[in-house]
One Martini backbone bead per residue (centre of mass of N, CA, C, O) as a GRO file, in nm:
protein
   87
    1UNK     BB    1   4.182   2.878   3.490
    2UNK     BB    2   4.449   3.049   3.524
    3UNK     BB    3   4.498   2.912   3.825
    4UNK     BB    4   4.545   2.645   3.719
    5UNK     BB    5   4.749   2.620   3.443
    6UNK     BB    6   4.985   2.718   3.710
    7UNK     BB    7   4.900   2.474   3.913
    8UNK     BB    8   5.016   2.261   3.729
    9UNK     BB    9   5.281   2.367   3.612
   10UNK     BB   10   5.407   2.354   3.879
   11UNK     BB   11   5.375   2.043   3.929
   12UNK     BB   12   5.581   1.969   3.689
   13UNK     BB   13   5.847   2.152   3.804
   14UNK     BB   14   5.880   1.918   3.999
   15UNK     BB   15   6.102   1.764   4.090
   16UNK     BB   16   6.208   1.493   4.232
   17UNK     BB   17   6.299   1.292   4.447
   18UNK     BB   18   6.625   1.229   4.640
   19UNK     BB   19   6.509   1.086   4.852
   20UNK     BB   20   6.517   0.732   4.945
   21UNK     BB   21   6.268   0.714   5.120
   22UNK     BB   22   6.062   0.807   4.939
   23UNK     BB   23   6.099   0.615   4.686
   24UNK     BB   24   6.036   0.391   4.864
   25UNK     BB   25   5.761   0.475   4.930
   26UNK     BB   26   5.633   0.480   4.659
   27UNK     BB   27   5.673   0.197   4.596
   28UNK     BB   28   5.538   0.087   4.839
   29UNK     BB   29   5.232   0.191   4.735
   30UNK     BB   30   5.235   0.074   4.439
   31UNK     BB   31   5.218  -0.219   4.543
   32UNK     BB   32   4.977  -0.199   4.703
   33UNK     BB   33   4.766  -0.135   4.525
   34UNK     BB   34   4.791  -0.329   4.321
   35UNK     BB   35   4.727  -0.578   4.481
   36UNK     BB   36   4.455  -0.482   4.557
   37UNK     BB   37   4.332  -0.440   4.250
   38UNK     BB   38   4.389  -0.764   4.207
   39UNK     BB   39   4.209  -0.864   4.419
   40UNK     BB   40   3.918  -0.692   4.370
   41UNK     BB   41   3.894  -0.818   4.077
   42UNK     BB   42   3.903  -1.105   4.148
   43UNK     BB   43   3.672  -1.095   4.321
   44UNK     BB   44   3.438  -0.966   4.151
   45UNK     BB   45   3.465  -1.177   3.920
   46UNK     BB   46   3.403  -1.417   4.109
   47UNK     BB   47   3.124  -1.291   4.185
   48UNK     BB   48   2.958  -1.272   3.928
   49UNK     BB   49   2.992  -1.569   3.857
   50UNK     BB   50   2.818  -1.675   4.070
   51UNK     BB   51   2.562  -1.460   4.052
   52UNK     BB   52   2.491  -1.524   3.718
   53UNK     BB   53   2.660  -1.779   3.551
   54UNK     BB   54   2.668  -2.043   3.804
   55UNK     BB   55   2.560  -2.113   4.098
   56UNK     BB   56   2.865  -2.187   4.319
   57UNK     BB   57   2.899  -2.026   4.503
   58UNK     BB   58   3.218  -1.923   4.611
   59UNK     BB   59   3.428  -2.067   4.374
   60UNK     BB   60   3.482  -1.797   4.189
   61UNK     BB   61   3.551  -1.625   4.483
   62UNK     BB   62   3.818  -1.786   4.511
   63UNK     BB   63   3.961  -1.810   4.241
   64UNK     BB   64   3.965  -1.509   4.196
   65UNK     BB   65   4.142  -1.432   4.476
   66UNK     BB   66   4.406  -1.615   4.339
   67UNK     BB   67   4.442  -1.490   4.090
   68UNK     BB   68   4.462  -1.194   4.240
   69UNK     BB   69   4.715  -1.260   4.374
   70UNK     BB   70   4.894  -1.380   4.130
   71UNK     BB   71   4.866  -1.111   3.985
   72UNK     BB   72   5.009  -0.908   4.209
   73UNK     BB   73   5.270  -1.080   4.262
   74UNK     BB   74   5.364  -1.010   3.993
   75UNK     BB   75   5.321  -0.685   3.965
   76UNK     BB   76   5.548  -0.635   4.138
   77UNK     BB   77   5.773  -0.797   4.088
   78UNK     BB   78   5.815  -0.615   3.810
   79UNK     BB   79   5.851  -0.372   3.970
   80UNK     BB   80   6.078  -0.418   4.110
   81UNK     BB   81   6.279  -0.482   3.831
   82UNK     BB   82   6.260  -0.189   3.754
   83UNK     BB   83   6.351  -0.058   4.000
   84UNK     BB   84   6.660  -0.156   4.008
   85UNK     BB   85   6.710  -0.065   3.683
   86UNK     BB   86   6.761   0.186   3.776
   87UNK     BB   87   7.034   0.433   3.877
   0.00000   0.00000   0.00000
């Protein structure tokens, strides 16, 4: 346990990366992660909703991966622009 608690403690104590191209692979694998959780999120809501629901064939998972798109596509967008804003 005292092996964990020094690999933990030096895992803190690395500073970030200060190379810019690091910088911006970190933000585009977090803006695609996000997008692809809210397709998944979105198309699972809406299979859900068809399958237990309302048995309406596809359009509740056409509706919901529509929706994870537009929630991915806005959730990318704002952490773009939080990336912009820092110094």
């Amino acid at each position: 346990m005292h092996r964990l608690n020094v690999s933990l403690t030096l895992w803190d104590a690395m500073p970030p990366s200060s190379d810019p191209f690091y910088a911006g692979l970190g933000q585009a694998v977090r803006i695609g992660t996000e997008m692809l959780a809210a397709l998944v999120v979105g198309g699972g809501l809406g299979w859900l909703a068809d399958t237990y629901l309302f048995s309406s064939g596809p359009w509740g998972a056409v509706v919901g991966l529509i929706l994870g798109a537009g929630t991915g596509v806005r959730n990318a967008y704002r952490s773009a622009q939080r990336w912009q804003e820092k110094p």
